[in-house]
C-alpha positions as CSV (number, residue, x, y, z in Angstrom):
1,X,-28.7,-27.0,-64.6
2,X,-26.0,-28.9,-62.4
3,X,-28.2,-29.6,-59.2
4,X,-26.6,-30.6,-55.7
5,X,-27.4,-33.5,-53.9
6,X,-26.7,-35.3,-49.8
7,X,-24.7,-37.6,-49.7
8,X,-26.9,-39.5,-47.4
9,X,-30.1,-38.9,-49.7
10,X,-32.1,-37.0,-47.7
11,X,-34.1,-34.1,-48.9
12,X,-34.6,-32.7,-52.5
13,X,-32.0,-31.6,-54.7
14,X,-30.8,-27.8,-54.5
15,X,-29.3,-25.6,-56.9
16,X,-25.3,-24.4,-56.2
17,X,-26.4,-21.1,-54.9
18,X,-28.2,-22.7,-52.1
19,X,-25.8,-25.8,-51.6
20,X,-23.3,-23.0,-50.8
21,X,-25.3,-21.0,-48.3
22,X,-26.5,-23.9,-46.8
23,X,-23.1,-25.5,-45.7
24,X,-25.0,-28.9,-44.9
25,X,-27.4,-30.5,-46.1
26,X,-31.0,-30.7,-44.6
27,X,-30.2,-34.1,-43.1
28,X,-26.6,-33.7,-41.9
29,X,-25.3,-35.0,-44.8
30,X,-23.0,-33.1,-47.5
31,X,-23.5,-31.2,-50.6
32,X,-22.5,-33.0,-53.3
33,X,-23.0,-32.4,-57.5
34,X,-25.6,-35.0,-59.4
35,X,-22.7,-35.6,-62.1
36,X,-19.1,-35.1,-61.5
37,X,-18.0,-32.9,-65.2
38,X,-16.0,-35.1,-67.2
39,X,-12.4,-33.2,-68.1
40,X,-10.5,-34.7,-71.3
41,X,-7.4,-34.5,-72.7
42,X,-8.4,-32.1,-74.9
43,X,-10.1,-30.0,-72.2
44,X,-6.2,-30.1,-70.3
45,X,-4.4,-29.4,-73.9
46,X,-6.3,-26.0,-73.9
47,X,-6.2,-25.2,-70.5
48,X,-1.7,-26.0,-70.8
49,X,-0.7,-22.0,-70.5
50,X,-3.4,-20.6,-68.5
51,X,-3.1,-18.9,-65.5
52,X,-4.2,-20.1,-62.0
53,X,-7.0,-17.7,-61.9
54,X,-8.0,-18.7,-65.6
55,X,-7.7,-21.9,-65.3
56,X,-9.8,-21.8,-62.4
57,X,-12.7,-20.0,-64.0
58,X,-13.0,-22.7,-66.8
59,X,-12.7,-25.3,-64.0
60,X,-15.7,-23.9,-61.7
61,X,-18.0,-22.7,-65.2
62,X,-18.2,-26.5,-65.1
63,X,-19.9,-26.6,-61.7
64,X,-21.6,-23.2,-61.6
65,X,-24.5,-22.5,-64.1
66,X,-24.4,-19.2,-66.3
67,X,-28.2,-18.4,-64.7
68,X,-26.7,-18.6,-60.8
69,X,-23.1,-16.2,-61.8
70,X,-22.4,-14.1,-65.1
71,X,-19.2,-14.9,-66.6
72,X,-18.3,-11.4,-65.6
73,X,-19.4,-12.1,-62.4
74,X,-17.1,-15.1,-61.4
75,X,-14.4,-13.8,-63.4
76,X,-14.6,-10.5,-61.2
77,X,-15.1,-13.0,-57.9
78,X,-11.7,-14.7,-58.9
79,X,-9.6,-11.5,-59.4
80,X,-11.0,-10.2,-56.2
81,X,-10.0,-13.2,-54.1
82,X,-6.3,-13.8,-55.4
83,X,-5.4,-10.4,-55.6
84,X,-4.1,-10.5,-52.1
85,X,-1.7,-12.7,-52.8
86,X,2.1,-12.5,-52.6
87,X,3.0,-14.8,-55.8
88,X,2.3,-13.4,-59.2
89,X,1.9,-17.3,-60.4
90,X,-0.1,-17.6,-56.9
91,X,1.0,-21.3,-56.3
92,X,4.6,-21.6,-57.3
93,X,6.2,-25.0,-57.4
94,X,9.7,-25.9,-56.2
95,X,11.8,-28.5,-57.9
96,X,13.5,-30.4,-55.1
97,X,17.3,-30.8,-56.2
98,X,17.6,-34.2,-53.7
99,X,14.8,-36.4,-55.2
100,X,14.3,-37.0,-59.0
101,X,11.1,-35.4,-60.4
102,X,9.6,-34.0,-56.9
103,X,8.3,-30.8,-56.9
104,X,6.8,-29.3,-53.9
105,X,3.4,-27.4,-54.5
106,X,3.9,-24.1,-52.1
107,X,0.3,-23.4,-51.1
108,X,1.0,-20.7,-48.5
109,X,1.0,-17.4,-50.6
110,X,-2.0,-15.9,-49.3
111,X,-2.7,-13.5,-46.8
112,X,-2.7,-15.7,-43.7
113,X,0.2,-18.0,-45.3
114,X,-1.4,-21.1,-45.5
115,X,-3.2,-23.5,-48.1
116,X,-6.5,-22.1,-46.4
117,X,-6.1,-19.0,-48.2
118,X,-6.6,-20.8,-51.7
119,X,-10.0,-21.8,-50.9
120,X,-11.5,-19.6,-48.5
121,X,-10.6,-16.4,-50.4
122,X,-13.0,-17.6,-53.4
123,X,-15.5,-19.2,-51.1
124,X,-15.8,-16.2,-48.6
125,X,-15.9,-14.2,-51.3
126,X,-18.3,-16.3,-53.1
127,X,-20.8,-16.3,-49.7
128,X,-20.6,-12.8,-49.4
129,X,-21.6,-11.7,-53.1
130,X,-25.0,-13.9,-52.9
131,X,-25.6,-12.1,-49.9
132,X,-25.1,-8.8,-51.5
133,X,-27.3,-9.7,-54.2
134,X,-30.2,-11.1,-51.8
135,X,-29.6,-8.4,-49.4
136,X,-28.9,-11.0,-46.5
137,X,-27.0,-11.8,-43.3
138,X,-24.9,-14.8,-42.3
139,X,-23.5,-16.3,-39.3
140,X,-20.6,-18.2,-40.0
141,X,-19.4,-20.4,-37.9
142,X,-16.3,-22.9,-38.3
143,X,-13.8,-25.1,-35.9
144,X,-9.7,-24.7,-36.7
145,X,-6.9,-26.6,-35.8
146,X,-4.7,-24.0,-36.8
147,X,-5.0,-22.7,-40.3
148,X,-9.1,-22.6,-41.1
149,X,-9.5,-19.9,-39.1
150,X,-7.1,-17.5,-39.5
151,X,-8.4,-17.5,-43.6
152,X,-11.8,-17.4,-42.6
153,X,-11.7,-14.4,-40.1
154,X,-9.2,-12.5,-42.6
155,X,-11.6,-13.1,-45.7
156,X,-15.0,-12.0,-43.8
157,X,-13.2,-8.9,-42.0
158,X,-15.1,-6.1,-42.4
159,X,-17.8,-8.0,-44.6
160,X,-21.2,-6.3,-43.7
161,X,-22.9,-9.1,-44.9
162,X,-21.2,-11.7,-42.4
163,X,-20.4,-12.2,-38.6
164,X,-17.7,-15.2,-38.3
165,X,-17.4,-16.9,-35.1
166,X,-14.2,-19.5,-35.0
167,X,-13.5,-21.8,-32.6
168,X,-10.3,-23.3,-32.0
169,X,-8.8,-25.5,-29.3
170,X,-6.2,-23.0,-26.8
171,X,-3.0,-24.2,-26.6
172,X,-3.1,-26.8,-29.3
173,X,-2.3,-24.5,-32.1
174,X,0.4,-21.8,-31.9
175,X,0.8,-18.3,-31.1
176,X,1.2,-17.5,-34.3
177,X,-2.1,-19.1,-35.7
178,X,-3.5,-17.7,-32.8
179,X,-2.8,-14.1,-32.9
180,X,-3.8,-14.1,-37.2
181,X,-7.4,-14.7,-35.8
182,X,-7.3,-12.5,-32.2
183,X,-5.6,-9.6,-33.4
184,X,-8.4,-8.5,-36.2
185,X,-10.1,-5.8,-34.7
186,X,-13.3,-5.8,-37.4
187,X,-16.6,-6.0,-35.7
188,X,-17.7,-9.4,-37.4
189,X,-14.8,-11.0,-36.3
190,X,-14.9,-13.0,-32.8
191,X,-12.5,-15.4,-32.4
192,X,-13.2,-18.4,-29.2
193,X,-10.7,-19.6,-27.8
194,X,-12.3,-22.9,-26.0
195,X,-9.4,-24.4,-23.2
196,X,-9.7,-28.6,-22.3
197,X,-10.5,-30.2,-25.5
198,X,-9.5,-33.3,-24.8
199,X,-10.4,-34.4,-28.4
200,X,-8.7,-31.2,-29.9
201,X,-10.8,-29.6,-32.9
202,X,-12.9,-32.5,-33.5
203,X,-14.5,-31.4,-29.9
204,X,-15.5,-27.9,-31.8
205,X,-17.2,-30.0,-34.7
206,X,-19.1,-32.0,-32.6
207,X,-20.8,-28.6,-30.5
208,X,-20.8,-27.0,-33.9
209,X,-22.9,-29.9,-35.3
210,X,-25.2,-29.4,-31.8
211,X,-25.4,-25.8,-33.0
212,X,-26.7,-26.6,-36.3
213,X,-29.4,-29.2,-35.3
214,X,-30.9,-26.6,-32.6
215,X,-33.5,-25.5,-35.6
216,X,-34.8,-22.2,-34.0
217,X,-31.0,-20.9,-33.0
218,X,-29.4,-21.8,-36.6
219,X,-32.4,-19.9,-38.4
220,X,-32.4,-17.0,-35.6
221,X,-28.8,-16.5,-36.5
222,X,-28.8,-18.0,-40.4
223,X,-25.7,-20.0,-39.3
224,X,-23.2,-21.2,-42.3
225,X,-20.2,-22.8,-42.4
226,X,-16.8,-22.4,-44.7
227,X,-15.2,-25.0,-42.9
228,X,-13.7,-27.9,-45.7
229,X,-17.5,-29.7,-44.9
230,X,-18.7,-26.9,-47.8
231,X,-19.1,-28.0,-51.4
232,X,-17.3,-24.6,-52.5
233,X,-13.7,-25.9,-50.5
234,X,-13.4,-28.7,-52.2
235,X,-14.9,-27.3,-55.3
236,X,-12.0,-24.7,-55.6
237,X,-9.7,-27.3,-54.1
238,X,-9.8,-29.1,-57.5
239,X,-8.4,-26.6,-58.9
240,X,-4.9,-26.9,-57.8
241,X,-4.3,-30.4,-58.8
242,X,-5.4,-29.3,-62.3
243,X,-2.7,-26.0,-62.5
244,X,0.0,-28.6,-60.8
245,X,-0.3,-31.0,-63.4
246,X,-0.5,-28.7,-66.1
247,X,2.5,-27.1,-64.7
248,X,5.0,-30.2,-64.6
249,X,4.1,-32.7,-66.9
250,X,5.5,-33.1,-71.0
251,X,2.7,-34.8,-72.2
252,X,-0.9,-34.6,-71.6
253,X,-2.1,-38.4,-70.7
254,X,1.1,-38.3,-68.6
255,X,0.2,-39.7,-64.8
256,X,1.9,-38.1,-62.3
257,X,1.6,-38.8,-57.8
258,X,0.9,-36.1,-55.4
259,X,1.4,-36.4,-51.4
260,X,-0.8,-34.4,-49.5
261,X,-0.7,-34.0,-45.4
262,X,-4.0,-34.9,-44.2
263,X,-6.2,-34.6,-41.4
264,X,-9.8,-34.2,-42.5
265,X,-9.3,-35.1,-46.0
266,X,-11.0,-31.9,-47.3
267,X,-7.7,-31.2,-49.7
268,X,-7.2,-34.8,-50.6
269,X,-11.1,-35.0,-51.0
270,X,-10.5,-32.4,-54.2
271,X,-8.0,-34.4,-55.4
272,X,-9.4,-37.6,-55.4
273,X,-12.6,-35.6,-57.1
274,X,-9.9,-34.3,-59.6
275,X,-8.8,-37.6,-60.3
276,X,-12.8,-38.9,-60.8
277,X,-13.2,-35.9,-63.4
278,X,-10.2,-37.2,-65.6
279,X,-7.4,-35.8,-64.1
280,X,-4.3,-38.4,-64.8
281,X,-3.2,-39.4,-61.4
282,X,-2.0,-42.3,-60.9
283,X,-1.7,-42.5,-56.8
284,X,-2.8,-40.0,-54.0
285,X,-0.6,-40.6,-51.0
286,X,-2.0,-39.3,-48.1
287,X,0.8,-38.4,-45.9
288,X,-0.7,-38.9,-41.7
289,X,0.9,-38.1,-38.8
290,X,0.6,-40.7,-35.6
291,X,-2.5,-39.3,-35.4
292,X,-2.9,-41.7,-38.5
293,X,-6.8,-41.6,-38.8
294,X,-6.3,-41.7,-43.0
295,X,-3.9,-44.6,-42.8
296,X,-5.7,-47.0,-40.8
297,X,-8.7,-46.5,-43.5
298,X,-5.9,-47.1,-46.2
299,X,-4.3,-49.5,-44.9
300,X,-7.4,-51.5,-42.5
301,X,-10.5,-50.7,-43.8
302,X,-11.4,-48.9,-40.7
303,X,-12.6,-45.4,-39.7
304,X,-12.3,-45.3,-36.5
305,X,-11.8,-42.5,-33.3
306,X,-8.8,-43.2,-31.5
307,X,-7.3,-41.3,-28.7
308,X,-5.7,-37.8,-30.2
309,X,-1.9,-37.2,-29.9
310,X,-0.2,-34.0,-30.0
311,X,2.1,-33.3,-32.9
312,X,4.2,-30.9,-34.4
313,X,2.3,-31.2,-37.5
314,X,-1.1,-29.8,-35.5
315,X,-3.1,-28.6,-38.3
316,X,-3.8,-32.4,-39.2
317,X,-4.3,-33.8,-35.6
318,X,-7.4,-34.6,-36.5
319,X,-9.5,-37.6,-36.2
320,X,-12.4,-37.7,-37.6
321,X,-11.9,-37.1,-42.0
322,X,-15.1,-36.2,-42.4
323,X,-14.8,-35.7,-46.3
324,X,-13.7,-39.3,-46.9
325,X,-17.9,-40.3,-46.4
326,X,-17.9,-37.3,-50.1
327,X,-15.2,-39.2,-51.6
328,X,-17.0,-42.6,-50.8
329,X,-20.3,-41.1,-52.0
330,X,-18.9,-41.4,-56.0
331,X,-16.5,-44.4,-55.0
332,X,-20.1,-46.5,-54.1
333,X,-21.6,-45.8,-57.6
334,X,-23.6,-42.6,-55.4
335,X,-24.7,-44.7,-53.3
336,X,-26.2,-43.2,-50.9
337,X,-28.4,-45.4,-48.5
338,X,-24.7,-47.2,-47.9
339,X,-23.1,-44.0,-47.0
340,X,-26.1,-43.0,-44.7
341,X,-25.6,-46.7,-43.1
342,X,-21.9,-45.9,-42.4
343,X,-22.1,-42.2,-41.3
344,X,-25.0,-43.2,-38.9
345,X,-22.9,-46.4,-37.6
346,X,-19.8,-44.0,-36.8
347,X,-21.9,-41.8,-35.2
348,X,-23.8,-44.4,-33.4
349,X,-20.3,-46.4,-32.2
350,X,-17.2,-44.6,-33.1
351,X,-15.8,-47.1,-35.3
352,X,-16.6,-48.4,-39.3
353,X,-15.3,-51.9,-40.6
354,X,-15.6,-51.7,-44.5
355,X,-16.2,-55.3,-45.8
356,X,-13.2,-56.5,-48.0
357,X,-15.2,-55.5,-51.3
358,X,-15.8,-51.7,-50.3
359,X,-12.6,-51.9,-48.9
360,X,-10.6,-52.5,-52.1
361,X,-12.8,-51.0,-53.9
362,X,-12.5,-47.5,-52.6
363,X,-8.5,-47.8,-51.9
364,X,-7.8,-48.3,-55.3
365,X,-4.9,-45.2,-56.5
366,X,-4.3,-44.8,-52.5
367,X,-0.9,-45.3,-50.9
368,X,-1.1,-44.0,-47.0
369,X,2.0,-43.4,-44.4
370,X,2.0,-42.5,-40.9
371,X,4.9,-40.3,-40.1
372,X,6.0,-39.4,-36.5
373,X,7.6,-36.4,-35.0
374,X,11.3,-37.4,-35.0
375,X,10.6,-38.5,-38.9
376,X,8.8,-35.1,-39.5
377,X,11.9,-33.1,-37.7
378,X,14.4,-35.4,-39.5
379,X,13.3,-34.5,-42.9
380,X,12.9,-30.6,-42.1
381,X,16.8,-30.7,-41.2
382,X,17.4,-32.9,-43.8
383,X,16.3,-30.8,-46.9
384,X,17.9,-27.2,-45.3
385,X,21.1,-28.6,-44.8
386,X,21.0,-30.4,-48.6
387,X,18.9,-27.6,-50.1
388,X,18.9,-24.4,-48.1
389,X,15.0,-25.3,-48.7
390,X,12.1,-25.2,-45.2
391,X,9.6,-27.1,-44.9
392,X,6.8,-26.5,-42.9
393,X,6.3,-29.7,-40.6
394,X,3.0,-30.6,-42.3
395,X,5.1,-30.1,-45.9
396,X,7.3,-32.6,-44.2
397,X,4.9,-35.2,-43.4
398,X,4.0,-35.2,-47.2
399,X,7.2,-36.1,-47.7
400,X,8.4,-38.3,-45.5
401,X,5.7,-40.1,-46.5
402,X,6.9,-40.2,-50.4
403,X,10.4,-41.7,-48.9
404,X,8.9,-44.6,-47.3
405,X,6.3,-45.4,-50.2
406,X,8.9,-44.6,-53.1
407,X,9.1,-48.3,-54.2
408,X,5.0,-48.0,-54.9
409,X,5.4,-44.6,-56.6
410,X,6.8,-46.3,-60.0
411,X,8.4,-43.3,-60.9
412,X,6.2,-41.3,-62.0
413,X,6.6,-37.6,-61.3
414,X,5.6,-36.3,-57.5
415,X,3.9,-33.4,-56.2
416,X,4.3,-33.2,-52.2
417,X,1.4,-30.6,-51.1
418,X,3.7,-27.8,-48.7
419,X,0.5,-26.0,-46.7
420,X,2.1,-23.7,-44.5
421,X,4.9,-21.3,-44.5
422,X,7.4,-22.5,-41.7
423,X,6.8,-19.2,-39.6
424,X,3.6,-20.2,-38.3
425,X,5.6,-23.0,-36.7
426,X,8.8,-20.7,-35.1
427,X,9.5,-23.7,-32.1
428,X,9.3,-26.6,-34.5
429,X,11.7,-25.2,-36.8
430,X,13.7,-24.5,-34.3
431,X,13.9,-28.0,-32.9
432,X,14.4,-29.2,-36.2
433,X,17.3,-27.0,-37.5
434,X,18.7,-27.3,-33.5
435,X,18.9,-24.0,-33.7
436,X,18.0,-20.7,-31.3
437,X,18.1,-18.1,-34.0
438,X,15.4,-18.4,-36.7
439,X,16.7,-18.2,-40.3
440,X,15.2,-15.6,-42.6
441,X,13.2,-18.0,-44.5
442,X,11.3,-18.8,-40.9
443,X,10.1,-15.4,-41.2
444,X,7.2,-13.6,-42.5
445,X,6.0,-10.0,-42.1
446,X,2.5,-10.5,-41.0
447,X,3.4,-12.9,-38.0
448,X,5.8,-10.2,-36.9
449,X,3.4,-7.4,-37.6
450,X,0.7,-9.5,-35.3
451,X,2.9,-9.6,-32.5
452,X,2.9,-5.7,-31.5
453,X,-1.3,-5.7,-31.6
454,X,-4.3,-6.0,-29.0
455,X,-6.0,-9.5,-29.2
456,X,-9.4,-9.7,-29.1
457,X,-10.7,-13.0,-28.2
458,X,-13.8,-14.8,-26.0
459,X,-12.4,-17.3,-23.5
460,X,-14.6,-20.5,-22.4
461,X,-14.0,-24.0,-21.2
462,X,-15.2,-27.2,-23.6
463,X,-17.4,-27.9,-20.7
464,X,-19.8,-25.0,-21.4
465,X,-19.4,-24.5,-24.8
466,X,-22.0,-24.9,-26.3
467,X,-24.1,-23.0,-23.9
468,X,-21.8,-20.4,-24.0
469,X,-21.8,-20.2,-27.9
470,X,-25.5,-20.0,-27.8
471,X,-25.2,-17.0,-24.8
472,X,-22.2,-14.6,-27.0
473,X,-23.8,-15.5,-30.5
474,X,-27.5,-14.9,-30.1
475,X,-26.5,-11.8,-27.8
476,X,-24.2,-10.1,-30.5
477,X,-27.1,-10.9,-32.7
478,X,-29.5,-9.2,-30.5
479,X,-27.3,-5.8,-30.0
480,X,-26.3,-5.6,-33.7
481,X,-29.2,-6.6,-35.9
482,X,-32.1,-5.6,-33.5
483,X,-34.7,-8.4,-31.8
């Protein structure tokens, strides 16, 4: 059986059911597999003309043993979770008429219209059926910059199983983001709205990873987290790498790019795995904004926390890619007591210097760009006047960045990663078109629906959060699952 492992070594290894509950490992460090499942060509010759969701079930039976979920189990998980979506195909793909061979990868069919949807609907999903089966409770807990939450609170709505607190940083996300989370009026569904985070959402992750050191409150409340620091994201991350591939290429063996906006490096995480597991990729541009916490590891060697700026991309103004130290886990050869070294070092001081040997080492099939907001707003206007085709500004940053980096490219055919639909972003769009009248394709029902309903929402300053956490969690706890 395929047994799950820290990345920093601590502890014993666990089986996927309990890497999955767990969220992190016993020692702070993440869930990773022993062995990464080795795909051939052979494997991607067969798997040509499936369907997202089938292709998706042959891609996870590698990970999840027969003995944890039936067959009919996961297959029944899988249909559940994308059976909310808008897009028969699930993730369509756009050939862009202005650049040879581009495609853009729309990842914003789902229910809360953003690439959050792909993962969380399986994973939440996923959560809630081994509680079912064990006849348990969780608290989840996660921290959004924009898009996390929204999928999470939608997925666990109504979920008896699950109470989902998420945290995200007021006034740095829109109004739109904010109202798919405060407008649920489910139970288990308590959005926090948390005002002066002068570090944005990687303020949350820091109280959050407070919440889950304090031993007696995380096994009072059985706290869990869906967030992209879960094995299961980035498990079903991999998955649209695979169907992309499949879906553009002639010949199997072919290597083709993709561009993906990052922030955390959760998505590009999966597809570096993808790429590990035999996927034929040749480079994995990750597309920054100035926030540019990706490129200076790229491009310096250095993970590092530098002062946040405010962007028009701000789902990735993030600083802290905490799923580059799961990346560098099978980069190192596993090795662990390195990654421990680093992790503790950042944490210690804020900043890593890889040597030149780990440096090149681990960059190898990387391109990185930093993109800033005039570049972002350029290329929005620039492929709806050419193309009568949005972008989403984070869809823009992937790629602007494919522009600047097309002499490293080498031709090969490009997947730029779009992870938001352009309504979640009404005053960007607007600035970028230079318009005051949104276009229909700036529109989606469900943001308009959510602007006629109640919010529901707990209010608290950074200051106090995590006091105040402790205070609303444990006393929701205490009034609906008894002392």
């Amino acid at each position: 059986m395929l047994q799950f492992v820290s990345n920093k070594g601590g502890g014993e290894p666990v089986d996927f059911e309990t890497a999955i509950l767990d969220g992190f490992a016993v020692d702070g460090g993440l869930y990773v597999p022993e062995t990464l499942p080795q795909i051939t060509h052979n494997h991607l010759k067969k798997w040509k003309d499936l369907s997202y969701v089938d292709l998706a079930f042959e891609i996870l039976s590698l990970f999840i043993d027969r003995s944890i979920i039936s067959e009919k189990d996961l297959k029944k998980i899988l249909q559940l979770s994308y059976a909310p979506f808008e897009k028969h195909e699930i993730i369509p793909l756009y050939p862009l008429q202005s650049r040879k061979d581009t495609y853009v990868m729309e990842l914003f069919h789902g229910p809360t219209i953003s690439f959050k949807d792909v993962g969380l609907a399986f994973l939440v999903n996923l959560v809630n059926f081994f509680l079912e089966r064990k006849n348990e409770h969780l608290t989840l807990v996660v921290a959004t910059t924009g898009d996390t939450g929204p999928a999470t609170a939608y997925f666990a709505a109504g979920k008896s199983n699950l109470d989902a607190w998420v945290l995200y940083p007021k006034g740095l996300i829109t109004e739109e983001q904010e109202r798919q989370m405060t407008t649920l009026q489910q139970s288990n569904i308590h959005p926090v709205g948390v005002a002066n985070c002068p570090d944005g959402g990687d303020d949350l992750d820091l109280v959050i990873s407070k919440l889950y050191a304090n031993t007696a409150f995380k096994e009072k409340l059985k706290l869990s987290s869906v967030n992209s620091i879960n094995w299961g994201r980035v498990m079903m991350q991999t998955v649209h790498y695979f169907y992309g591939y499949l879906q553009v290429v002639n010949q199997i063996g072919e290597e083709i790019n993709f561009s993906v906006p990052s922030g955390g490096f959760g998505n590009l995480c999966a597809g570096a795995l993808a790429r590990e597991m035999g996927l034929p990729i040749k480079y994995l541009v990750a597309a920054n904004n100035k926030n540019a916490c990706l490129h200076r590891i790229f491009s310096e060697g250095r993970f590092s926390k530098d002062k946040i700026h405010e962007t028009v991309s701000s789902a990735i103004d993030i600083l802290i890619p905490f799923n580059f130290w799961r990346f560098l886990y099978f980069r190192m050869n596993k090795d662990a007591n390195k990654v421990k070294k680093w992790m503790d070092t950042f944490k210690d001081t804020g900043l890593v210097e890889f040597d030149k040997e780990t440096f090149e080492t681990y960059k190898k099939g990387f391109l990185s760009n930093s993109s800033n907001d005039i570049e972002t707003l350029d290329t929005i206007h620039e492929i709806y006047k050419n193309e009568d085709y949005l972008l989403d500004p984070h869809g823009a940053v992937s790629l602007h960045a494919t522009d600047v980096l097309k002499n490293k490219l080498e031709g090969n055919k490009l997947i730029c990663l779009a992870t938001a639909h352009p309504a979640k972003f009404p005053n960007v769009i607007q600035k970028a078109l230079k318009i005051n009248k949104l276009p229909k394709n700036a529109t989606h029902f469900s943001i308009n629906e959510a602007k006629r309903f109640c919010e529901k929402v707990h209010l608290c300053d950074h200051q106090y959060l995590e006091e105040a956490l402790i205070h609303a969690m444990e006393t929701n706890w205490d009034l609906t699952k008894g002392k």
